[in-house]
C-alpha positions in Angstrom: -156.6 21.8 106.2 -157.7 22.3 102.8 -156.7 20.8 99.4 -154.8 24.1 97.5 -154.7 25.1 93.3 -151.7 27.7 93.9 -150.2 29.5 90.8 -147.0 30.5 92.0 -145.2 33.5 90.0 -142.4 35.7 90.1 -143.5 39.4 89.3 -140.6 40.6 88.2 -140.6 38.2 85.2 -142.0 38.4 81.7 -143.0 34.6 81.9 -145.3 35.5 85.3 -146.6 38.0 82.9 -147.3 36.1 80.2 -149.3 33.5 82.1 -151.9 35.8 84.4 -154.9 35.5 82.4 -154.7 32.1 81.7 -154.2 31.2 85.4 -156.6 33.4 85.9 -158.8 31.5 83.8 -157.7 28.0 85.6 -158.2 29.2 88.9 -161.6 30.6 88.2 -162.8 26.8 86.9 -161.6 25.4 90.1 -164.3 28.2 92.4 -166.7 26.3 94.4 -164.5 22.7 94.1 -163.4 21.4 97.4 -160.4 23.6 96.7 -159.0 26.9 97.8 -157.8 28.4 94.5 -154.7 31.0 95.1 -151.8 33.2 93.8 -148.8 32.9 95.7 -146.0 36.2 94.7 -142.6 35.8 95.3 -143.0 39.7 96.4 -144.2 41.8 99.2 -147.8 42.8 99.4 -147.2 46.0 97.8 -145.9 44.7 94.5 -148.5 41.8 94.5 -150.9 44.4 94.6 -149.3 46.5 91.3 -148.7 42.9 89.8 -152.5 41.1 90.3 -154.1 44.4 90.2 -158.0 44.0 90.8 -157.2 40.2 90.5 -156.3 40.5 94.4 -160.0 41.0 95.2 -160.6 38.0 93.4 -158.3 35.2 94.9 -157.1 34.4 98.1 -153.2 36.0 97.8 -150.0 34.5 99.7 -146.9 36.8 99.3 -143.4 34.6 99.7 -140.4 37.2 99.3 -138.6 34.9 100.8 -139.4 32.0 98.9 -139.6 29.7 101.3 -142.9 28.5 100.5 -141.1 28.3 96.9 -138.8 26.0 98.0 -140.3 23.7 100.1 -142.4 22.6 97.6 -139.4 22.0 95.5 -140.3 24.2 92.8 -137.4 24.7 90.2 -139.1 27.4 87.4 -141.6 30.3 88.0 -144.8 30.1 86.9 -146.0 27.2 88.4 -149.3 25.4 88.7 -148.9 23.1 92.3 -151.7 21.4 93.6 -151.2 21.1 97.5 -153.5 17.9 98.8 -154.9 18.4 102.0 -151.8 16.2 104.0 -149.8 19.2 103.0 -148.0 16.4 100.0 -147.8 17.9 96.4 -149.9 15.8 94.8 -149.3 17.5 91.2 -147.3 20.4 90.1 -146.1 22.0 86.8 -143.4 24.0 85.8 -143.0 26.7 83.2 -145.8 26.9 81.0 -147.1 24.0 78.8 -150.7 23.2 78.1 -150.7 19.7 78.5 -148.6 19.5 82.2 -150.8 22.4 83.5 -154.1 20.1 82.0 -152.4 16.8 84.4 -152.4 19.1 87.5 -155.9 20.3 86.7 -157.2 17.3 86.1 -155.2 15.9 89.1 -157.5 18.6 90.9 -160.9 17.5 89.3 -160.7 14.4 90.4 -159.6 15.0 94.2 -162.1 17.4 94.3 -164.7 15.1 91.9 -164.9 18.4 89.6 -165.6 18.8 85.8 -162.4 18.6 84.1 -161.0 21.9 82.6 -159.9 22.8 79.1 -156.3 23.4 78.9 -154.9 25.1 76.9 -157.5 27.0 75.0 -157.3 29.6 71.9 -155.1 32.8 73.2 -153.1 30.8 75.9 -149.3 31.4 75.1 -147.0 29.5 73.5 -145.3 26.7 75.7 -142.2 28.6 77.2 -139.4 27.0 80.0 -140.0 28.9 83.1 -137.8 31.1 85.1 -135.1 30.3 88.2 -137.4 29.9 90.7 -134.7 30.3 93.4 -132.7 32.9 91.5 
């Protein structure tokens, strides 16, 4: 098992929109921690492919049309930043996008993984925004 930093979005939302680069960003500090950075879609493979775009060749991918991956991890708004510990627990998770939540996960990460600490948010993140039904 392995500790995972999963960004969970809903494609066929403006908030999941909103947020890519930033996670992007996040999940990018996180490479070469002693955890696996990832996207999980609440979409096929197809549309996570026309959603991420070349960001599929970048991160490790899980596609949950289903969401049942979603839901066990109690999730009630898409985005969200969850941090997955390596018992399979959430040890950390955010919902909807606001700086200082997604910095507690992050820095929830660093120290599991005894990592440098990230800045969150930074100049050209959004503007907090609630998330969307993430069971809808």
């Amino acid at each position: 098992m392995f500790n995972l930093a999963c960004v969970v979005l809903d494609p066929y939302t403006n908030e999941s929109s909103w947020i890519l680069k930033t996670a992007s960003r996040i999940l990018t500090g996180f490479r070469g921690a002693d955890v696996r950075v990832n996207f999980v879609l609440t979409c096929d493979a197809d549309d996570a492919k026309k959603f991420l775009g070349p960001l599929t060749e970048e991160f490790l991918v899980f596609c949950d049309p289903d969401r049942a991956f979603v839901k066990s991890l109690g999730l009630a708004e898409l985005p969200a930043f969850v941090f997955v510990s390596m018992d399979g627990n959430v040890a950390a998770s955010a919902e909807g996008w606001d700086g200082a939540q997604w910095r507690a996960v992050s820095d929830r990460i660093a120290a599991a993984t005894v990592w440098a600490k990230q800045s969150i948010p930074v100049a050209g993140d959004p503007v907090p925004f609630k998330g969307t039904p993430a069971l809808a």
